[in-house]
Phi, psi and omega in degrees: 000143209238144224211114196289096164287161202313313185281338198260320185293345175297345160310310210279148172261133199289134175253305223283142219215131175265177174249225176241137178336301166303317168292335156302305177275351157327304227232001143277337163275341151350287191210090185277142241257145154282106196266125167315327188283324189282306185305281199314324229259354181261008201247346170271333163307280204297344130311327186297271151012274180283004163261348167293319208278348185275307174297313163315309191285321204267293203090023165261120189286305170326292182314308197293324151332311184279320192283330164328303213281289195291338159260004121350296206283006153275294192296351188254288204300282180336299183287354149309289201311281165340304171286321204299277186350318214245017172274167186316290163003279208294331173253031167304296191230183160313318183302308175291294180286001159293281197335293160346302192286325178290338202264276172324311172306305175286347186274325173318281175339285214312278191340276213315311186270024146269343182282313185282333168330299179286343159319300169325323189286320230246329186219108187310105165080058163341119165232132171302289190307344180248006164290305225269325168302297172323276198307305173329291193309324193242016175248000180248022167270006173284311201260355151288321180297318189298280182308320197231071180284337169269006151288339172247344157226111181294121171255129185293162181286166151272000000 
């Protein structure tokens, strides 16, 4: 890492140039903001997804039960999440939506681990393994949205 000495800053010249309106609306159709609503609404497909794919392998319903439940115990805190993020409150200032996102993020944790807590009680003939699937799987739609951004937001040629 190459490190600025003290003497070398008296040199640096200020470069930032804000930009332009026009150049603002360039670069929003460019890289368009990602909804949150599109993550939650793909995280319920890839649950759906992973309770066929459990009835195909096991043909159990408990199991089908289970993989449901654990991408549930994603998808309803995400969507919790989701609405707090996108209420008015939450865009007054800077201020509000930090607090707002961190705030909304533990209610988020919280829901998910009293939802698995409560698995056993709540779904009749547990089955772990096809719950942790359902949840994996579909908590791993973040980090899809993140790799494959033109599948959830498309960018248009200019």
């Amino acid at each position: 890492m190459t490190r600025m000495h003290p003497e070398d800053q008296e040199n640096v010249q200020e470069t930032f140039e804000p930009l332009t309106a026009e150049q603002v609306a360039e670069l929003r159709k460019r890289q368009p903001l990602l909804s949150v609503w599109r993550v939650v609404s793909a995280q319920v497909v890839l649950g759906l997804l992973v309770a066929a794919l459990v009835w195909f392998v096991s043909g159990q319903k408990a199991a089908v039960y289970s993989a449901v439940y654990g991408a549930l115990a994603v998808i309803v805190p995400a969507a919790l999440f989701a609405r707090g993020l996108t209420s008015r409150v939450a865009s007054l200032n800077a201020g509000a939506a930090v607090f707002g996102f961190f705030l909304w993020e533990m209610v988020k944790i919280g829901l998910t681990v009293a939802m698995l807590f409560a698995a056993p009680r709540l779904v009749n003939d547990l089955s772990w393994p096809a719950m942790l699937a359902g949840l994996v799987v579909t908590m791993k739609v973040y980090w899809v949205a993140l790799g494959f951004g033109k599948v959830f937001y498309p960018v248009k040629p200019i």
